[in-house]
N, C-alpha and C positions, 0 to 999 in steps of 0.2 A: 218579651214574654217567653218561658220557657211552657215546650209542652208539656205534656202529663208522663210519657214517656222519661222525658229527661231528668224533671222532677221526681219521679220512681228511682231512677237509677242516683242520683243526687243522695234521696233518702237512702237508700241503701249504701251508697259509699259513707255514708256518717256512721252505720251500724259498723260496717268493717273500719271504720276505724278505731271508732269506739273500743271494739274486740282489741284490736291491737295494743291500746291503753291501758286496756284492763290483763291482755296477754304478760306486757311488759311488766305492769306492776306484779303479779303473778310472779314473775321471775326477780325481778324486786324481792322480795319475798325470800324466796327460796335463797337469793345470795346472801341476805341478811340471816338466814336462818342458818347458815353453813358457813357464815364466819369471813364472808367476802362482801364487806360492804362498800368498797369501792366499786366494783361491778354491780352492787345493789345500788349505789348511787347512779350507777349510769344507766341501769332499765329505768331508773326513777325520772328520770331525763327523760328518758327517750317516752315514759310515758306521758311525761307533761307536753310531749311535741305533739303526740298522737290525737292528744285531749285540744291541741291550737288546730290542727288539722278538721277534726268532727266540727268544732265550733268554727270555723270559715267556712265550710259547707252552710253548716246551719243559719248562719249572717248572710251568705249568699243567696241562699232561700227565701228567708223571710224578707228582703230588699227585694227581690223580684218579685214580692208580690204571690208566693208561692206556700204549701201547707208544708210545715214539717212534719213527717209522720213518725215517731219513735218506738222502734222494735226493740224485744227481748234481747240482749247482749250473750250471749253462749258463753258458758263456764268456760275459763279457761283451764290448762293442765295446771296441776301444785307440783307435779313431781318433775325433774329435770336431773338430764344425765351430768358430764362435767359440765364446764364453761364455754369448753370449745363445742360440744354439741349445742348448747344454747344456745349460740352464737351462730352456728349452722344453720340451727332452727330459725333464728332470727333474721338470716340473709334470706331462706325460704320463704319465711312470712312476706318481707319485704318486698321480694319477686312476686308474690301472690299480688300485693297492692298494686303493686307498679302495673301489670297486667289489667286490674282493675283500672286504676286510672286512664290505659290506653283505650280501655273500651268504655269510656266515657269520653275522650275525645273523638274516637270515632262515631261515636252517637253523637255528639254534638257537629261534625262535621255531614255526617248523612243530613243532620236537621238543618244543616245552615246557621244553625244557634250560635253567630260570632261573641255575642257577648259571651255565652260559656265556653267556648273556644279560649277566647284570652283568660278567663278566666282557672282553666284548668291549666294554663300553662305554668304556674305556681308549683302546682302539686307533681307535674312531669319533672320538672327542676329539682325539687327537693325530691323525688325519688331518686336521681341520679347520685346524689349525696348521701341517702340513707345506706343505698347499698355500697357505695363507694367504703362505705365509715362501717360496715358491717363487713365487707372483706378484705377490709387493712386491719381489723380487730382477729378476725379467722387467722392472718398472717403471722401474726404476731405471737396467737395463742398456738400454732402449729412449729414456731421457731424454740419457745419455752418449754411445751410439754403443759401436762394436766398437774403437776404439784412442784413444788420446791419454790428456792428464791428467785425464779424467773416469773413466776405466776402472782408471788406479794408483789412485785414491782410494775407488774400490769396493772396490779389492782390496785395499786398506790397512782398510778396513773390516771384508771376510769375514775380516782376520788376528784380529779380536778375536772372533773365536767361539769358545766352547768348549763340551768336552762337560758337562754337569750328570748322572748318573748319579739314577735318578728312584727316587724313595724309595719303601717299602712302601707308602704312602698314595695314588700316585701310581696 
């Protein structure tokens, strides 16, 4: 049984990711609108991961037995500086969650709450990765610069990403 506390914070981690979904798409957006749809293809990723993330909260909830309660999502920005600031912005965001999730583990360790315990340990994991993969993107766009044929070939790169949909074991 998870308490009402953890449950609050639970629901809450589903809105901040939600944002982040809708952040990414947002930048989605903006790349497609500026001619870089390779990059638009990879906020589109990254939004579809965001969107697996809200929905494992949301399944971990409703299996335990618990209410999900669904907040307003906040606008995100439309406007974005280069790629490399997006990407900046994107390692920030990501440190924000990361931060987040740490304080859901330590609320579930004050509570004793082992089943959420193992269970956020997912989402510590795959922060390690998101940010990993957001400042080898920073690296790479700080080696090219903001224009020319080093920046198509990034984005000939972000075209090969796709989403992988993460299995039960995951």
């Amino acid at each position: 049984m998870i308490s009402e506390k953890m449950t609050s914070a639970l629901n809450e981690q589903i809105n901040k990711e939600m944002y982040s979904a809708y952040l990414y798409m947002s930048m989605s957006a903006h790349c497609s609108n500026v001619g870089l749809d390779g990059f638009a293809n990879w906020f589109m990723v990254q939004y579809q991961e965001e969107m697996t993330h809200a929905m494992k909260i949301y399944d971990y909830l409703n299996e335990q037995g618990e209410k999900v309660i669904l907040e307003a999502i906040e606008k995100p920005p439309s406007e974005f500086g280069t790629v490399l600031e997006m990407f900046e912005a994107t390692l920030k965001h990501e440190q924000f969650i990361t931060r987040s999730i740490h304080e859901l583990v330590d609320l579930a360790n004050e509570e004793k709450d082992y089943a959420t315990q193992i269970f956020l340990q997912w989402f510590v994991t795959e922060q390690i990765e998101e940010e990993g993969n957001d400042n080898e993107i920073i690296a790479k766009l700080k080696l090219v610069g903001n224009e020319g044929n080093g920046l198509f070939m990034l984005d000939r790169e972000m075209a090969a990403r796709t989403f992988n949909e993460p299995t039960s074991e995951e």
